[in-house]
C-alpha positions in Angstrom: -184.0 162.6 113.8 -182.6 163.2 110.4 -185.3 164.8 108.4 -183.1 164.8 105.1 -183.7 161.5 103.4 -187.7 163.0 102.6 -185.5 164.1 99.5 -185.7 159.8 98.1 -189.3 159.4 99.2 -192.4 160.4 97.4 -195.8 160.3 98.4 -199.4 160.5 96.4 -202.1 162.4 97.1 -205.5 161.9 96.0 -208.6 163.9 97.1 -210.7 167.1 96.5 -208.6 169.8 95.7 -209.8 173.7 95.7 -207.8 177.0 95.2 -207.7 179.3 98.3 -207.7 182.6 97.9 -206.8 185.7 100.6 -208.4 189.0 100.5 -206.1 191.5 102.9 -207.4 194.5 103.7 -208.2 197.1 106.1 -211.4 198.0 107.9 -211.7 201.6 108.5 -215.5 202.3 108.2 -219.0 200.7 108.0 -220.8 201.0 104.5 -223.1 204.1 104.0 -225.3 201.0 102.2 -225.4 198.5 104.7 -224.5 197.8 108.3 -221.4 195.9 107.0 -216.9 197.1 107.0 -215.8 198.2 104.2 -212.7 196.6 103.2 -209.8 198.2 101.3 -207.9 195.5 99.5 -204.3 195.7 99.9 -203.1 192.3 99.3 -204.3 188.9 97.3 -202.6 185.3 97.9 -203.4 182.1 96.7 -202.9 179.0 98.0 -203.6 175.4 97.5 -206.7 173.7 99.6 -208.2 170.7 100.6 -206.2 168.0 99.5 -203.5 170.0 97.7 -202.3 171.6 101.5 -202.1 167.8 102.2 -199.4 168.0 99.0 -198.1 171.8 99.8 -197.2 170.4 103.4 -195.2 167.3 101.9 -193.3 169.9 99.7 -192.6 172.3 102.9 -191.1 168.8 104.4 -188.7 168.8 101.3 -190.5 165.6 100.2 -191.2 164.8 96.9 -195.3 164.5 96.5 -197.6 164.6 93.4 -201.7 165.4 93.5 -204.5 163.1 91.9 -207.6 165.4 91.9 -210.0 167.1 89.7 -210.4 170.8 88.6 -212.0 172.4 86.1 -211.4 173.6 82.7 -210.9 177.1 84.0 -208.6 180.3 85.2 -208.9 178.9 88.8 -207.7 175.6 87.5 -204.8 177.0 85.3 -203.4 178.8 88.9 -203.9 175.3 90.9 -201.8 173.4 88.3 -199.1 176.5 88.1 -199.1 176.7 91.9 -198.6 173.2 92.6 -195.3 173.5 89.9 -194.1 175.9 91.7 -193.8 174.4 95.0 -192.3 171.4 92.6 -195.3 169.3 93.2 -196.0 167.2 90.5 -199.8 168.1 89.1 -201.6 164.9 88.3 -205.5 167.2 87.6 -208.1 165.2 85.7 -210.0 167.9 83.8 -214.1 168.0 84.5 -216.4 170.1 81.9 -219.0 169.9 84.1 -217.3 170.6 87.8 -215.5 174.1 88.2 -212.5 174.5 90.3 -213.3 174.2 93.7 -212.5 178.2 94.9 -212.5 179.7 98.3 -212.2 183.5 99.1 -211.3 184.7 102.0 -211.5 188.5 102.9 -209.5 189.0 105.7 -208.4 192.6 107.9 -206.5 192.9 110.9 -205.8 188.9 111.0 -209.8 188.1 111.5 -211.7 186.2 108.7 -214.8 188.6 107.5 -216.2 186.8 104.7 -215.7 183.5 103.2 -217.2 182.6 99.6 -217.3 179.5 98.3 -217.3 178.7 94.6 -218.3 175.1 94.1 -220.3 172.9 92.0 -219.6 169.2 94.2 -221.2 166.1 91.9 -220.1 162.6 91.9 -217.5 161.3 89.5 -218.6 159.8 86.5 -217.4 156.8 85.7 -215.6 157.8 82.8 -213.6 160.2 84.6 -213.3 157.6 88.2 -211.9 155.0 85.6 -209.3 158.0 84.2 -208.0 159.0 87.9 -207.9 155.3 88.0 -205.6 154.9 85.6 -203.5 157.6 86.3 -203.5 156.2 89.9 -201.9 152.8 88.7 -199.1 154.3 86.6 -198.1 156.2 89.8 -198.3 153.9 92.9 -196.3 151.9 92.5 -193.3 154.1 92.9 -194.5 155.9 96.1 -193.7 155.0 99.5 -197.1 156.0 100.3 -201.0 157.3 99.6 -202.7 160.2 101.2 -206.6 160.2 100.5 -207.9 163.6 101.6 -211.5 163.6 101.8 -213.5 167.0 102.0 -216.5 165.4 100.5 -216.7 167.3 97.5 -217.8 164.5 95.3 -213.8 162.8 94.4 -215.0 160.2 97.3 -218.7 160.1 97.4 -218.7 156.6 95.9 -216.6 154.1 97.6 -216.0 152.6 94.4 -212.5 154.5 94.0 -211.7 154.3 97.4 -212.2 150.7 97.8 -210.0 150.4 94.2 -207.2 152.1 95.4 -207.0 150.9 98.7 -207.1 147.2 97.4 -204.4 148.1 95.0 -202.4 149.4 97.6 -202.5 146.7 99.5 -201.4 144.3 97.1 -197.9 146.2 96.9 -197.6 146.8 100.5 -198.1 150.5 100.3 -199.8 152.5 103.4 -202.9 154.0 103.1 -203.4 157.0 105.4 -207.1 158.6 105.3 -208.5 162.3 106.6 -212.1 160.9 106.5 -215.3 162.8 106.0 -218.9 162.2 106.8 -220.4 159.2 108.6 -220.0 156.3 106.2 -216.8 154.9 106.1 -217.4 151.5 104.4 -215.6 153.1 101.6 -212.1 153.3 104.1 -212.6 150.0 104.6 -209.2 148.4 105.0 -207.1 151.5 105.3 -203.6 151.4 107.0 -204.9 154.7 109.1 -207.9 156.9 109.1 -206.9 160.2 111.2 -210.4 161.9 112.4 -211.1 164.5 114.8 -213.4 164.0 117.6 -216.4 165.2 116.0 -215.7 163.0 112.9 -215.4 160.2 115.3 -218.2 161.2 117.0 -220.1 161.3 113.7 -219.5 157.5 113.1 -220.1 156.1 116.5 -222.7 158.6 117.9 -220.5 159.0 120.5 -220.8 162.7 122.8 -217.7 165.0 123.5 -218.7 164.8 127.0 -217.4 161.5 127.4 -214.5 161.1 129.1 -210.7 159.7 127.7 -211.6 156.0 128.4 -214.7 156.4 126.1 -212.8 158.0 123.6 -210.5 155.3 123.5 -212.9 152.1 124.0 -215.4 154.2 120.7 -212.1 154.3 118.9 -210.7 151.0 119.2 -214.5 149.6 118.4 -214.3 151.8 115.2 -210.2 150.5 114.2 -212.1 147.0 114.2 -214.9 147.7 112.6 -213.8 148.8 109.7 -210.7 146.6 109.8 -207.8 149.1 110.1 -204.6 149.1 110.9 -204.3 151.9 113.1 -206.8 154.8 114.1 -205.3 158.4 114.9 -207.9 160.6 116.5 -206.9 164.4 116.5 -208.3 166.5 120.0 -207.0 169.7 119.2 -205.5 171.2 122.3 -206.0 167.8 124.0 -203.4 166.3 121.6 -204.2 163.3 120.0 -204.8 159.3 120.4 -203.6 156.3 118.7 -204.8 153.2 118.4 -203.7 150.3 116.9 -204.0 146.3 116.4 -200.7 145.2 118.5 -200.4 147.9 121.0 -202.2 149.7 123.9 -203.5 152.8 123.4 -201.0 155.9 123.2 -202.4 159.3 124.3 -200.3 162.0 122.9 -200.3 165.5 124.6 -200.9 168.6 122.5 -197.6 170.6 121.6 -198.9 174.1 120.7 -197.9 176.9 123.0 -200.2 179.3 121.3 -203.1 178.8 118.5 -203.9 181.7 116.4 -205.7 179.4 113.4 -206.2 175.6 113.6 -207.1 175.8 109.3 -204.9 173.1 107.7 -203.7 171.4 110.4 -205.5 168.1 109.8 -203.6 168.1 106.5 -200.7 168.9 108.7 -201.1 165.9 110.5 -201.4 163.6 107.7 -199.0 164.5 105.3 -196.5 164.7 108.3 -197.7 161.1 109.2 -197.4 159.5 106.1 -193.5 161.1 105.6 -192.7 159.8 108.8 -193.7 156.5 107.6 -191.8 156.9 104.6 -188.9 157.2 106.9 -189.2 154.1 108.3 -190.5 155.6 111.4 -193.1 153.4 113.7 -196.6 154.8 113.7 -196.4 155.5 117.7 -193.2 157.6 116.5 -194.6 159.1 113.2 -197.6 160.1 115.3 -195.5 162.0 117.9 -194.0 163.6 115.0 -197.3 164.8 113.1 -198.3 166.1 117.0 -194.9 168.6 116.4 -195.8 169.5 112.6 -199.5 170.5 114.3 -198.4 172.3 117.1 -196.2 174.3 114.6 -199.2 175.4 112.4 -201.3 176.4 114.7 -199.4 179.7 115.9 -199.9 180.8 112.2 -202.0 182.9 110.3 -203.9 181.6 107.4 -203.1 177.9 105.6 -199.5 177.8 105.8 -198.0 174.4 105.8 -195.3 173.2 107.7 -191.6 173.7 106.7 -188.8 171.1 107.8 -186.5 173.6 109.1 -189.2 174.2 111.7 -190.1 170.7 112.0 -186.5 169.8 112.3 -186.1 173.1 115.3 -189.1 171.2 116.9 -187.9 168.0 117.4 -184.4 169.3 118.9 -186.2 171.3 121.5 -188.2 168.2 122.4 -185.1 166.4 122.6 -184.0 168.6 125.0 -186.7 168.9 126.7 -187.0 164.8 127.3 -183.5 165.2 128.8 -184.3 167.9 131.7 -187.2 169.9 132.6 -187.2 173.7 131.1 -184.5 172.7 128.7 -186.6 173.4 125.8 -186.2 176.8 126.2 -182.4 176.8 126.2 -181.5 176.5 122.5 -178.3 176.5 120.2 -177.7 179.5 118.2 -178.7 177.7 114.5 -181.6 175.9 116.6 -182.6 179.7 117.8 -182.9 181.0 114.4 -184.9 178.2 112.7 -187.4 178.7 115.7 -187.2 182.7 115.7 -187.8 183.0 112.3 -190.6 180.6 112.3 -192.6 182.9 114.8 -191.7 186.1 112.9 -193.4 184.6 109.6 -196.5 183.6 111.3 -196.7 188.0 113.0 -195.0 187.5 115.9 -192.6 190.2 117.5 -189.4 189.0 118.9 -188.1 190.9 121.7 -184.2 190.6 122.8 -182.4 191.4 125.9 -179.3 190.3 127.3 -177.1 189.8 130.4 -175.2 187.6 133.2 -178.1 186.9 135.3 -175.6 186.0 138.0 -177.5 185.8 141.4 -181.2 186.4 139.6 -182.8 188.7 141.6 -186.1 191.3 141.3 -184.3 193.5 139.4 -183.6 191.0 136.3 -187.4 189.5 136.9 -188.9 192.8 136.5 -186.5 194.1 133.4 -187.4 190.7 131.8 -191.0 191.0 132.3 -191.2 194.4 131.0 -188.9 193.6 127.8 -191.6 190.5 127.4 -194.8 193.2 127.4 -193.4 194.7 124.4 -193.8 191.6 122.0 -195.0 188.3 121.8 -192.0 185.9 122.2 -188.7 187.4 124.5 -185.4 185.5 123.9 -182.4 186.0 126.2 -179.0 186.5 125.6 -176.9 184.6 128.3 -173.2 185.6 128.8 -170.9 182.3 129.1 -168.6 181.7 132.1 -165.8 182.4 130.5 -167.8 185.5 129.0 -168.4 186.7 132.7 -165.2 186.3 133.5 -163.9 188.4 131.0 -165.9 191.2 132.2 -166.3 191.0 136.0 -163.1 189.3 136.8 -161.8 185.8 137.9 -164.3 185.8 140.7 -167.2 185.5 139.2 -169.9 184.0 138.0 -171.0 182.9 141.3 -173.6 180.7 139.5 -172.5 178.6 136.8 -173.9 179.1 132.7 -176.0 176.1 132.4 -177.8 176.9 136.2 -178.2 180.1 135.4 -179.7 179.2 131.6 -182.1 176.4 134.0 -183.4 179.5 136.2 -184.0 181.7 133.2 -185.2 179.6 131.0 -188.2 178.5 133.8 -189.3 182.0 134.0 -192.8 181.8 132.6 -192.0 185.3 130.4 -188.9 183.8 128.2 -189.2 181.7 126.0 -185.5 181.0 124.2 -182.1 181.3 125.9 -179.3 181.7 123.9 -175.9 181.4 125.3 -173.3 183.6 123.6 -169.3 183.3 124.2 -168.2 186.8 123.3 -167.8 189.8 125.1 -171.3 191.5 123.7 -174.0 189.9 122.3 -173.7 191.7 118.5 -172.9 188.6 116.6 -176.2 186.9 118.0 -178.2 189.5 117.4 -176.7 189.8 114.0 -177.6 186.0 113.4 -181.2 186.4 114.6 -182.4 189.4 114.2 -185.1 190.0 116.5 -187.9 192.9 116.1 -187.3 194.9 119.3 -183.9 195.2 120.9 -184.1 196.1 125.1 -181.9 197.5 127.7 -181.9 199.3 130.8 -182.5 202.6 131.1 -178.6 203.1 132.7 -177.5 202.5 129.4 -177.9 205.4 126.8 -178.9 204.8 123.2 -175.6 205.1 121.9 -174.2 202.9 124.3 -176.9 200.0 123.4 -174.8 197.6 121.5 -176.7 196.1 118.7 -179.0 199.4 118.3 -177.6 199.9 114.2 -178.2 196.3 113.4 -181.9 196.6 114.6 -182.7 199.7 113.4 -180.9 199.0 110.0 -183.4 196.1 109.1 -186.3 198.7 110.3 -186.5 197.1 114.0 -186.7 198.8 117.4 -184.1 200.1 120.3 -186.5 200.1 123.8 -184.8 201.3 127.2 -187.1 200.4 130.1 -187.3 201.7 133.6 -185.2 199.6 136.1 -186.2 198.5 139.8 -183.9 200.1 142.0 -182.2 198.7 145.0 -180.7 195.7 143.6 -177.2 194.5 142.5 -175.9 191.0 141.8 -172.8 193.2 143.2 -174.1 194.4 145.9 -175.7 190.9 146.8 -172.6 189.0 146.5 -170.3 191.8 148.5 -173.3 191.6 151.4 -172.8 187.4 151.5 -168.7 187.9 151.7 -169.7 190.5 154.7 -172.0 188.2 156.3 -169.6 185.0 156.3 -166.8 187.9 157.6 -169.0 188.5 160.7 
């Protein structure tokens, strides 16, 4: 899937927007005051919330997207509208006198929330200011190739006068409608192409418990799509994955993609503004869907609101490509596919680890060397000599086991998770082109003769020999078979 023509689409977002804000710190002691950590501040970022991640994950997609919201007349306000320029999002803020920017500070340390405080003052539009965002809506529209309306209750929505107004309008010039609902009226969606809820927010509406089972989920869900006369109904289930129902299909039930969650913040926003790009696209919704299940599954191994980026989107779908085409392929991973995915992980804290070899004949020796260089991070990519490679340095005779079964063995290994084939003689050139955290051999080979070790050490990364198991040889293996067919 070509990701690149985002650049000619544009998409509108309307909703509650807020400023987030990141206290980093450390925690070293309890107050002499209070029974409470004293944080040291190292670090503040800002950030665009509520419906503005909706419009900072569009821009990470490379798509053009503009914002509809309110703010106040204020500092926080000022930095929303300068934020949102620089991620080249086009700021469409209806000033209020009497509603502050929405604010959120968050004091973190050691990548746990301690404290959030909120500033907020959430009233309902007046209708002076309803009939301004109005306005501005209808000079905007009708260029988009589609509306976001992000809901956090915080007043934008509280009335489904403007709701109902815009989704009439949209409908009138064919333009999708995509909702992230909130609270348990949703007359005001009434019409909408999509509304994507969670389970509770579902459950909010139709009274229905988490303890029912799939086929409750999906009969509640395809009672609510008709009830309020929509289109299509995209509940997301976290690490259950998601379900979508719509007027002219059966149900689809989409499997979660995440491997690992460290923060689930944002990735409703995730989900939507991914949605309504793959619409843009000219994708179906069954495939847009499948495609905002990626973008989630992405954001949810990182720290913090951080939206998604289409290189990582665009790394995601090749590995599930791959991974449609044979099982465990996923892991096995061209060299530009490799860094796009690598570099992902090392933004959201995780430590790459590297190793590399022939793997011909796998055997306890390579599982345990692999295992070990996998303790020492949080993702372990392998380096996987070529036949022609092997060749080159064991002789015509060998490999035994041809490169793509050996990359099919390795790559099931529950430890690795990326295997990178590499044509040269050493693996220098890929580890110049990734550049992973922690660099591992055995410990037969000393320091200096670690190839690779000045490239990670120059970028402030780590050379690690580990202890080897002893008694096994793919030489020795293969020489014992020739014997044994001898005999």
């Amino acid at each position: 899937m070509n990701l690149s023509a985002l650049n000619q689409k544009r998409i509108l977002v309307v909703g509650d927007v807020m400023l987030d804000r990141y206290l980093w710190g450390d925690v070293k002691r309890i107050s002499p005051e209070a029974p409470v950590p004293v944080v040291r501040i190292r670090q503040q970022s800002e950030v665009p919330g509520g419906a503005g991640n909706v419009a900072a994950n569009l821009a990470g997609l490379e798509c053009p997207a503009s914002i509809l919201g309110v703010c106040g007349k204020d500092e926080a306000g000022n930095r929303l509208r300068k934020i949102f320029s620089e991620k080249g999002i086009d700021p469409l803020l209806q000033e209020s006198l009497v509603r502050p920017t929405i604010t959120k500070t968050r004091v973190m340390a050691r990548g746990q929330q301690l404290l959030r405080l909120d500033e907020e003052e959430p009233r309902i539009l007046s209708l002076e200011l309803e009939e301004k965002i109005f306005a501005r809506f209808e000079q905007v529209a009708p260029v988009c190739d589609g509306v976001v309306l992000s809901d956090y209750g915080k007043g934008i929505f509280q009335t489904p006068n403007l709701c109902q107004r815009i989704i009439r309008y949209c409908r009138t010039l064919d333009i999708p409608v995509l909702v992230d609902p909130k609270g348990s009226d949703w007359t005001r969606y009434q019409g909408a192409t999509c509304i994507t809820p969670n389970t509770a927010e579902l459950e909010r509406v139709t009274g229905s418990s988490a303890e029912e089972g799939e086929p409750e989920l999906i009969q509640s869900a395809t009672a609510t799509r008709r009830q309020y006369g929509l289109e299509w109904l995209l509940v997301t289930r976290g690490s259950r994955g998601m379900i979508l129902c719509g007027n002219d299909a059966s149900p689809l039930v989409i499997p979660a993609r995440a491997r690992e969650v460290f923060d689930v913040s944002g990735a409703g926003d995730t989900v939507i503004a991914t949605l309504a790009a793959g619409l843009a696209l000219g994708l179906s919704f069954s495939q847009a869907a499948q495609l905002s299940n990626l973008a989630a599954g992405i954001v949810v191994g990182k720290l913090g609101t951080q939206p998604i980026t289409r290189p990582e989107l665009s790394a995601a779908i090749e590995l599930n490509d791959m991974q449609r085409q044979s099982t465990g392929a996923s892991k096995i991973a061209i060299l530009e596919s490799a860094r796009i995915l690598i570099k992902s992980w090392q933004s959201s804290g995780q430590k790459v680890v590297f190793t590399n070899g022939c793997y011909d004949l796998l055997h306890p020796g390579h599982i345990h060397l692999l295992h070990q260089s996998r303790d020492l991070g949080d993702r372990l990519i392998v380096g996987l000599n070529t036949d022609a490679s092997v060749r080159r340095l064991k002789g015509n005779t060998r490999p035994i086991v041809a490169e793509r079964d050996r990359a099919a063995i390795i790559s099931a290994l529950g430890c690795v998770d990326l295997v990178v084939l590499f044509d040269e003689d050493t693996p220098l050139q890929l580890i110049r082109a990734i550049k992973p955290d922690i660099l591992v051999k055995g410990e037969d080979y000393r320091l200096d003769q670690v190839v690779g070790r000045e490239v990670v050490e120059s970028y402030g990364g780590k050379v690690c020999r580990v202890p080897l198991l002893q008694g096994y040889s793919t030489t020795q293996i293969a020489e014992k078979i020739a014997s044994t067919k001898l005999n």
